[in-house]
C-alpha positions in Angstrom: -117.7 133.3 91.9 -114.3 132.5 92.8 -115.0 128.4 92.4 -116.1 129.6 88.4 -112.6 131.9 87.6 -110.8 128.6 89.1 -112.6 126.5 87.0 -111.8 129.1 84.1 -108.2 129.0 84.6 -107.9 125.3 84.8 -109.5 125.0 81.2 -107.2 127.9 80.2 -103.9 126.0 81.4 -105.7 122.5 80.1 -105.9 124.3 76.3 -102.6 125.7 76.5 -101.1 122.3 77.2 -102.9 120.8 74.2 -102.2 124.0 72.1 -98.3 123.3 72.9 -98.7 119.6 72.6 -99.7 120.0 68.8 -97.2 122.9 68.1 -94.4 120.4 69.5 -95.8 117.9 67.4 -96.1 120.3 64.2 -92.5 121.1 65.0 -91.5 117.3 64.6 -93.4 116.9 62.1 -91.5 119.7 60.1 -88.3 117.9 61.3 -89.1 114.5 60.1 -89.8 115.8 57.0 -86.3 117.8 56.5 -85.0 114.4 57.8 -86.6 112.8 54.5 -85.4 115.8 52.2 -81.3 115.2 53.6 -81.6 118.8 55.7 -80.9 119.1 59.4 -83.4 118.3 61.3 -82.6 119.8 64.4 -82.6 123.1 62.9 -85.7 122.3 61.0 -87.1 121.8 64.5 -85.9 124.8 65.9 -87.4 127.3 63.1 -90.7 125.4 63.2 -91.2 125.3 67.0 -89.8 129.2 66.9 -91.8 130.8 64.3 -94.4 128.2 62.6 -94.7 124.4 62.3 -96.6 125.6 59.2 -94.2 128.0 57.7 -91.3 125.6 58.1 -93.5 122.8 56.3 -94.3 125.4 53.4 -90.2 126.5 53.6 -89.4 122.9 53.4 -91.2 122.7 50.6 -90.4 125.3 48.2 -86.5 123.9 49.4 -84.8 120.9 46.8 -84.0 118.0 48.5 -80.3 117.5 48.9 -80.4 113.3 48.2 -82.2 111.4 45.1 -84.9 109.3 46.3 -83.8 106.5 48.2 -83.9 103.1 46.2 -86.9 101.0 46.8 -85.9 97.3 48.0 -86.7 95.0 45.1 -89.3 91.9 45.6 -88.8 88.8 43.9 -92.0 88.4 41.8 -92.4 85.3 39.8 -93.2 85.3 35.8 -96.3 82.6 36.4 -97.9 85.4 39.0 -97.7 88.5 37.4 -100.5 89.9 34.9 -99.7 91.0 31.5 -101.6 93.9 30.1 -103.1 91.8 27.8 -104.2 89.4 29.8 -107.5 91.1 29.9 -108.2 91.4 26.2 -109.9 88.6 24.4 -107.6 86.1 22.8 -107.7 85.8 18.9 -109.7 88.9 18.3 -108.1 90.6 15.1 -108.9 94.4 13.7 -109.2 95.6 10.4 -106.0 97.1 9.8 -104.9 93.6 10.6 -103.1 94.6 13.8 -104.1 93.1 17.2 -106.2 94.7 19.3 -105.4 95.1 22.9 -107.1 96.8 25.4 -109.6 98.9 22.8 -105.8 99.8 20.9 -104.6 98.8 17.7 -101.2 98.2 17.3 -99.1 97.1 13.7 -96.3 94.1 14.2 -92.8 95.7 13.8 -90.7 95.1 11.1 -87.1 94.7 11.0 -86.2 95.7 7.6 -82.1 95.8 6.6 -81.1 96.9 3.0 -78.4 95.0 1.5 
């Protein structure tokens, strides 16, 4: 009997170790992401590892972020490689209207009329 309660208590300490490994990592987690947003993220950590990985994730997002979105870095992309949309429509095919058709929509030629 004693053997099974030691076993029991092993298992018991095992789970608690995992249970505080995933509240640690819900806690960064919630810190990373007021990282992204321009908070603190040490106090971030703190709240979350205090009261609720969870309820600091929903906090942090009901909060504004205090930064615009960082700018993406720009990629050269040459002309000759890129796909126009209407690439994939037939060429020469002509509606009614007299517009061209691209993509299943007609569009009319713009005119640039000036009065004199």
């Amino acid at each position: 009997m004693g053997a099974l309660i030691a076993e029991f208590m092993k298992l018991g300490f095992l789970l608690t170790l995992v249970a505080f490994g995933i509240w640690v990592g819900g806690a960064s987690v919630a810190a990373w992401v007021a990282w992204e947003k321009g908070r603190d993220p040490a106090s971030w950590f703190l709240i979350a590892f205090l009261f609720s990985p969870l309820v600091a994730l929903v906090a942090l997002g009901a909060v504004p972020a205090r930064h615009l979105a960082r700018p993406r870095a720009s990629r050269p992309v040459s002309l000759a490689g890129r796909r126009r949309y209407d690439d994939a429509a037939p060429r020469g095919r002509r509606s009614a209207g007299g517009g061209e058709a691209l993509g299943g929509v007609e569009h009319e030629a713009i005119v640039n009329v000036t009065s004199t």
